[in-house]
C-alpha positions as CSV (number, residue, x, y, z in Angstrom):
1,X,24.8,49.3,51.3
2,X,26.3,52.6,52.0
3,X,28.0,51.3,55.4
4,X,29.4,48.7,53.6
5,X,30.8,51.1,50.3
6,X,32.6,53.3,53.2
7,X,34.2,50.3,55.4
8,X,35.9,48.8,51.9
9,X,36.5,52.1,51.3
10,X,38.6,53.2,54.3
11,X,40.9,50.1,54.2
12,X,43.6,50.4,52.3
13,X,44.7,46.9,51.9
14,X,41.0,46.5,50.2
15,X,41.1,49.1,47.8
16,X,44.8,48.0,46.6
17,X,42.9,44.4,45.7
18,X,42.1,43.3,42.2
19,X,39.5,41.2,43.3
20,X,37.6,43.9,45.1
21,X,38.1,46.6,42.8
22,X,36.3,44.5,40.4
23,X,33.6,43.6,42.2
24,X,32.6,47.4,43.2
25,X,33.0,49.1,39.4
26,X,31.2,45.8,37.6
27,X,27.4,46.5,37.2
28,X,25.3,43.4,37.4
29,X,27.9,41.3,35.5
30,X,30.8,40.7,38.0
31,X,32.2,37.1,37.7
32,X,35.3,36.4,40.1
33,X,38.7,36.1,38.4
34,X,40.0,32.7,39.1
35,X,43.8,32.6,39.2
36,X,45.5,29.0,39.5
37,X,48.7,29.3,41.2
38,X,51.2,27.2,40.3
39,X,52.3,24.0,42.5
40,X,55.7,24.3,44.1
41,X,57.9,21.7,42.8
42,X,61.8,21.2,43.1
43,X,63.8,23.4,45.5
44,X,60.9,25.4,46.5
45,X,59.1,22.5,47.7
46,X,61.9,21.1,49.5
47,X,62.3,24.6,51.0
48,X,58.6,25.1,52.4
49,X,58.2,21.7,53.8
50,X,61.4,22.7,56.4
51,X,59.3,24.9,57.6
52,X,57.5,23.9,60.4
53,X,53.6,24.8,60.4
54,X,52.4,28.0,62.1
55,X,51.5,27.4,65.5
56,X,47.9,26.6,66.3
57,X,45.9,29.7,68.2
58,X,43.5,27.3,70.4
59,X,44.6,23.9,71.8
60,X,41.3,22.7,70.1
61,X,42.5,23.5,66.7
62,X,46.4,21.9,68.1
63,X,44.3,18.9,69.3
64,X,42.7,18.2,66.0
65,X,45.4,18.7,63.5
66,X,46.7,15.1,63.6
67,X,43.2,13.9,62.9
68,X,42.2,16.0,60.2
69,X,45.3,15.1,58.4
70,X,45.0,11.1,59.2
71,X,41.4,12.2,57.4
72,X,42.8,14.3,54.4
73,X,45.4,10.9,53.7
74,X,42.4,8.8,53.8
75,X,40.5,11.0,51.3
76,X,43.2,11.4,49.4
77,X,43.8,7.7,49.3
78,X,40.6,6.7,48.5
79,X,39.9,9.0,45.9
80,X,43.0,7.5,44.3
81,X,41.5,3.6,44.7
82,X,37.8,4.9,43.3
83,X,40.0,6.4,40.6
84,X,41.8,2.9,39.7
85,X,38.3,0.8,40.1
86,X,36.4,3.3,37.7
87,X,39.3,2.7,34.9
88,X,39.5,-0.9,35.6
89,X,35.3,-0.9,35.2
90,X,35.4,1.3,31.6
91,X,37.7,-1.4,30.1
92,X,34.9,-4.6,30.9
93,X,31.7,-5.4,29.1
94,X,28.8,-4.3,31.5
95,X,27.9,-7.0,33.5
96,X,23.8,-7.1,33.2
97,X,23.5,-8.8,29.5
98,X,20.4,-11.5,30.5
99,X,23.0,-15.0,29.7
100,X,19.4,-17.4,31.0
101,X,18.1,-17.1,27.5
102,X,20.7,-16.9,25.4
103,X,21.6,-20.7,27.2
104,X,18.2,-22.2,26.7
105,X,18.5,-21.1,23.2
106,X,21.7,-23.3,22.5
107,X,21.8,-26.2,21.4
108,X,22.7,-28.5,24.7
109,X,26.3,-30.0,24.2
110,X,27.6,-33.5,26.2
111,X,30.1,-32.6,28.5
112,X,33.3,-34.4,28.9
113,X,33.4,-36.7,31.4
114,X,37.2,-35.4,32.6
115,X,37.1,-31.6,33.3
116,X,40.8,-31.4,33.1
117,X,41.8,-32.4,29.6
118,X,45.8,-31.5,30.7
């Protein structure tokens, strides 16, 4: 525990964070501070998508990127379709009412001979 108190301790860049600084002074009741940056809309959006992406380190990771985003679409796509079916499903009676009895109960009509009337 000791080792670990003097390697945050020596790096600056550690001791300068919040997030840290929290964590070592808080006794037993340390819960992390969750901050919820804002989305970049307008301008700034326009602005960071320019940019191209940083350049991948391994030609594993350079490999892969097209694939993981064709995957991240598809998530993202499908999340969006469950999202439409489970609105569409709250808005109809459920589907599992026993209709067998409820028939034999009625009182049998004649039927029309012509099932079109129009």
């Amino acid at each position: 525990m000791q080792r670990w108190l003097n390697t945050v301790c020596s790096d600056d860049v550690l001791m300068r964070d919040e997030e840290m600084v929290f964590f070592v002074e808080s006794d037993f009741g340390y819960s992390p501070v969750v901050r919820m940056k804002q989305p970049a809309t307008g301008v700034r959006r326009k602005v960071i998508k320019q940019f191209a992406p940083p350049p991948d380190d391994t030609p594993e990771l350079h490999e892969a990127r097209p694939t993981v985003k064709m995957f991240y679409l598809g998530a993202l796509d499908t999340g969006q379709k469950m999202d439409r079916v489970v609105k569409a499903r709250r808005g109809k009676p459920p589907c599992n009412i026993p209709l067998l009895p409820l028939l034999h109960t009625k009182r049998r009509r004649s039927w029309p001979r012509r099932i079109f009337p129009w």
